[in-house]
MARSESE-244191 format. One record per residue: residue in one letter; z, y, x of N, C-alpha, C in turn; residue number from 1. Coordinates in steps of 0.001 Angstrom, whole numbers, m for minus. Example, Ala and Ser with C-alpha at 12.3 -4.5 7.8 and 13.67 -1.06 7.14 Angstrom:
<rs>
{'A' {7800 m5690 13190} {7800 m4500 12300} {7800 m3300 13200} 1} {'S' {7080 m2250 12850} {7140 m1060 13670} {7870 30 12900} 2} 
</rs>
This chain:
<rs>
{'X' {111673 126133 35632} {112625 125339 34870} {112391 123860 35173} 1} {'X' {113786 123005 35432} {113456 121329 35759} {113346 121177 34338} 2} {'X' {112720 119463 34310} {112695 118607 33347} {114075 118103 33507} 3} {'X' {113994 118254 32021} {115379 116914 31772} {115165 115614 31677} 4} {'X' {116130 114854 32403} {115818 113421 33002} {116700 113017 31942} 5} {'X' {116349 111823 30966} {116907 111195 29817} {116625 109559 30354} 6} {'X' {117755 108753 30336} {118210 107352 30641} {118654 106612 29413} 7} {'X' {118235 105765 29296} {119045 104854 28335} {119449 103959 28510} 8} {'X' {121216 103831 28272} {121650 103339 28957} {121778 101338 28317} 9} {'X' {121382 101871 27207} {121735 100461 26034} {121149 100699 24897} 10} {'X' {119931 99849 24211} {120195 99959 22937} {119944 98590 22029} 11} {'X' {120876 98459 21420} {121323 97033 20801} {121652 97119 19409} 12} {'X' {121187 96011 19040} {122120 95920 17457} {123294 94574 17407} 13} {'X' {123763 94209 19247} {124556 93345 19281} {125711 93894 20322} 14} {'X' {127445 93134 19955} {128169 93299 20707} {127630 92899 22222} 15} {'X' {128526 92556 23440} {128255 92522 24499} {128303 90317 24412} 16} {'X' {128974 90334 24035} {128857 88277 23287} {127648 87980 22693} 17} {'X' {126859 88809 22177} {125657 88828 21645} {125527 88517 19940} 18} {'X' {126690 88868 19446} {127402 89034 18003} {126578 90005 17531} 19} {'X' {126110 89944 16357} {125197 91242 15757} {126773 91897 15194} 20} {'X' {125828 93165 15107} {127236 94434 14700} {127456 94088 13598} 21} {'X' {128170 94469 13088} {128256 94922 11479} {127507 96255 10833} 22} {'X' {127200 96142 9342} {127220 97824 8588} {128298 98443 9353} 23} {'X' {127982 100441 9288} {128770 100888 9236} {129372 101281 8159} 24} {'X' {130834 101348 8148} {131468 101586 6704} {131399 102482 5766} 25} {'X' {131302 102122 4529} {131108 103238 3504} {132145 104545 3824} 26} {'X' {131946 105488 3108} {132956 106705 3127} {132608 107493 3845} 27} {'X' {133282 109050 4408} {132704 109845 5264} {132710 109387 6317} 28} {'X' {131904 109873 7065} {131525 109282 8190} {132569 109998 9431} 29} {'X' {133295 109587 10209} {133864 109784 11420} {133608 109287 12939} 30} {'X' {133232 110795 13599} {132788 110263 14938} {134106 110452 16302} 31} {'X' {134479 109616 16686} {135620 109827 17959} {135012 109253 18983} 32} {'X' {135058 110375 19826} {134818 109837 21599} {136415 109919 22292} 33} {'X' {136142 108841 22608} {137544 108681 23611} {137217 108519 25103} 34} {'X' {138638 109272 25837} {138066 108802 27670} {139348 108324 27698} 35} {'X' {138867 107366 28425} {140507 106342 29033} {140116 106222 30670} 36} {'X' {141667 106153 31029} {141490 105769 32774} {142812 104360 33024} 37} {'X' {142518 103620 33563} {142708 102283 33756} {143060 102069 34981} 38} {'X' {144293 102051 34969} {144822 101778 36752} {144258 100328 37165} 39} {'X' {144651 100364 38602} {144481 99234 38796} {145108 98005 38815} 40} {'X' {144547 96617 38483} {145289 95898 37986} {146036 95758 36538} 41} {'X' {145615 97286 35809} {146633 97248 34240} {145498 96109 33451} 42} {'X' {146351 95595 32250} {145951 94905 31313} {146452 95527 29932} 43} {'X' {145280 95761 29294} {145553 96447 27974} {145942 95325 26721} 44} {'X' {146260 95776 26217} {147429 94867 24517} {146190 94209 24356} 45} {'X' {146082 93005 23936} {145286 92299 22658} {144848 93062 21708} 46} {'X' {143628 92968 20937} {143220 94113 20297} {142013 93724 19355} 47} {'X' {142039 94396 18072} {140337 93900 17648} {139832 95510 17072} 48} {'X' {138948 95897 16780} {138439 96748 16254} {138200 96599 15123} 49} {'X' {137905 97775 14267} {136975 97182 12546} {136009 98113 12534} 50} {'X' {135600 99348 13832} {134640 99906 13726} {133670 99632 14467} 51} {'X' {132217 99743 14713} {131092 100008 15540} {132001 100871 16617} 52} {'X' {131678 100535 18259} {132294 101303 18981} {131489 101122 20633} 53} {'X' {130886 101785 21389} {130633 101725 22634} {130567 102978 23502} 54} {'X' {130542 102465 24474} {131281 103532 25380} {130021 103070 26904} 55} {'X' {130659 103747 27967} {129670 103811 29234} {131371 103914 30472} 56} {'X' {130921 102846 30938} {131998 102993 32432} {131728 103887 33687} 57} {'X' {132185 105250 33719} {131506 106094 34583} {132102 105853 36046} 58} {'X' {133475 104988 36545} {133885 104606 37387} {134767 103366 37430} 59} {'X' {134587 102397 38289} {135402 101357 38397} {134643 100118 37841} 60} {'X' {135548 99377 37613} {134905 98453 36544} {135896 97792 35553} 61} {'X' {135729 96809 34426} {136777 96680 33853} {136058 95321 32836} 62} {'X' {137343 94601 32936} {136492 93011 32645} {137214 92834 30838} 63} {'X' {136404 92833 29785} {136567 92363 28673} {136944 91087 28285} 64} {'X' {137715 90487 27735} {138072 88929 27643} {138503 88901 25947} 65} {'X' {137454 87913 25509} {137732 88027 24297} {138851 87084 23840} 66} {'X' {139416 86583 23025} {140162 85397 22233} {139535 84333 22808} 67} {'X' {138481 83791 22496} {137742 82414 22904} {137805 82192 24347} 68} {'X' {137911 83142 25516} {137944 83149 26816} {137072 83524 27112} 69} {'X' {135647 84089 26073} {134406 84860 26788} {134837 85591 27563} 70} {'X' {134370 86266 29180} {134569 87821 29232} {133164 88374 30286} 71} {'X' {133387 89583 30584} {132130 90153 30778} {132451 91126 31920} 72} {'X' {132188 91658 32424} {133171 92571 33635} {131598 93685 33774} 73} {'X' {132104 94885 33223} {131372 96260 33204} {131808 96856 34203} 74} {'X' {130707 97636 35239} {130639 98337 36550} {129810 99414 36077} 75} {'X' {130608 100519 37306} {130048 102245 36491} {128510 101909 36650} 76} {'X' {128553 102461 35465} {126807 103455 35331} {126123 102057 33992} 77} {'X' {127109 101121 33419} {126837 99893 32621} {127284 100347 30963} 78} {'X' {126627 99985 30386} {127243 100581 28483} {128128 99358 28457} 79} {'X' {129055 99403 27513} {129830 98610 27295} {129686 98517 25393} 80} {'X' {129424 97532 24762} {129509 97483 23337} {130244 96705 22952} 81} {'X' {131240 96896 22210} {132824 95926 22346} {131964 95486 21193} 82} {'X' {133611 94211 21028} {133480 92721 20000} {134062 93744 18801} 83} {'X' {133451 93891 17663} {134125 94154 16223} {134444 93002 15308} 84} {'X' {136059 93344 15375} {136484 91731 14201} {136911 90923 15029} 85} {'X' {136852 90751 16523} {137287 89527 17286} {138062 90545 18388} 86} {'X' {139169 89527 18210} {140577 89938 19380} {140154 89761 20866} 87} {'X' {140063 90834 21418} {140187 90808 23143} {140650 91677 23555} 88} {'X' {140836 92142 24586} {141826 92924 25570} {140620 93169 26833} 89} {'X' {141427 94235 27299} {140693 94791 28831} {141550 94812 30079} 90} {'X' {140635 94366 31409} {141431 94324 32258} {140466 94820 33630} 91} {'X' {141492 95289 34497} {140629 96238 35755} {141430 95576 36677} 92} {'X' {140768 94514 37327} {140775 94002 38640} {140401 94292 39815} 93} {'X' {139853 95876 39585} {139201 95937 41050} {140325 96800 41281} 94} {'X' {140225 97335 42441} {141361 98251 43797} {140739 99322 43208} 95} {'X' {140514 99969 42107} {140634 101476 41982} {140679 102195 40497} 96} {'X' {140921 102833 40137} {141150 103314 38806} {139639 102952 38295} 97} {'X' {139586 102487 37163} {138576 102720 35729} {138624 103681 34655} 98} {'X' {137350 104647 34685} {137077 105768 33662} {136032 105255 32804} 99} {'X' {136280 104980 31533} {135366 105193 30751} {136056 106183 29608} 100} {'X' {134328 106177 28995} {134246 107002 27760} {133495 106553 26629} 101} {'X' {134377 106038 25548} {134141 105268 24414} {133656 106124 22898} 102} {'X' {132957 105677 22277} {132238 106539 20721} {132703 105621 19838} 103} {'X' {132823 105782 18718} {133400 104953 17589} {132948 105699 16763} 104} {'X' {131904 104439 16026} {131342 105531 14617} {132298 104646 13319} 105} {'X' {133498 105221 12703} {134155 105177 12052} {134013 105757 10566} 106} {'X' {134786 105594 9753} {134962 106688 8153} {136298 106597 7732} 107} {'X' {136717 107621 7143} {137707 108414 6620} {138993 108244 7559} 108} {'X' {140034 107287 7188} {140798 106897 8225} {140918 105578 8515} 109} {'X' {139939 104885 8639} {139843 103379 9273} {140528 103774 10624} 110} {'X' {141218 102520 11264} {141795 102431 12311} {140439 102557 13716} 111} {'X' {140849 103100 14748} {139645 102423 15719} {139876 101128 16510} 112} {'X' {141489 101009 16236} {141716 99621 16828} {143242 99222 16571} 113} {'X' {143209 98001 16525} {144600 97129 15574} {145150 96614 16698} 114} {'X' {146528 96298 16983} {146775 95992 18055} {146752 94212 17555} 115} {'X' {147072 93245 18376} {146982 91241 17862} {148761 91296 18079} 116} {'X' {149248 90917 17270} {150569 90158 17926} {150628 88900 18494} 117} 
</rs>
């Protein structure tokens, strides 16, 4: 029998801006994993979260830009720990699709994400 090989890929008690998280929210607790794929060149809506949420880029890469003009550009095999409470959007500049797969530790029916007008 092999050993199992265990990596870690991130562990933080701050967004990727270096923002400490928030509590997670009272109420039952809700866990959603999401996988998204990201053409190239797309730019996703303006956006803020109100939950704890990170994810891991298993291909591509894909550049975070917050409101203020911070941004950060995640390449596969990198954790990604988004901004909670602050408006940014995602964008994939490189020549090939972006896969990630995002966790959101949420409760009851909090949103996982608000769109900005």
């Amino acid at each position: 029998m092999r050993d199992v090989e265990v990596t870690c890929v991130t562990d933080t008690s701050e967004s990727w801006d270096g923002t400490p998280l928030p509590a997670y929210p009272a109420g039952t607790p809700r866990v959603t994993i999401l996988r998204g794929v990201i053409p190239p060149g797309a730019t996703m809506a303006m956006h803020r979260h109100s939950v704890v949420n990170a994810g891991m880029v298993l291909r591509g890469e894909l550049t975070v830009v917050s409101d203020t003009g911070a941004e950060r550009t995640f390449r596969a095999g990198e954790a990604l720990v988004e901004l909670v409470g602050t408006p940014h959007y995602g964008v994939n500049r490189g020549g090939a699709e972006t896969e990630v797969v995002m966790f959101y530790a949420g409760a009851g029916d909090l949103p996982l994400s608000e769109p900005i007008e």
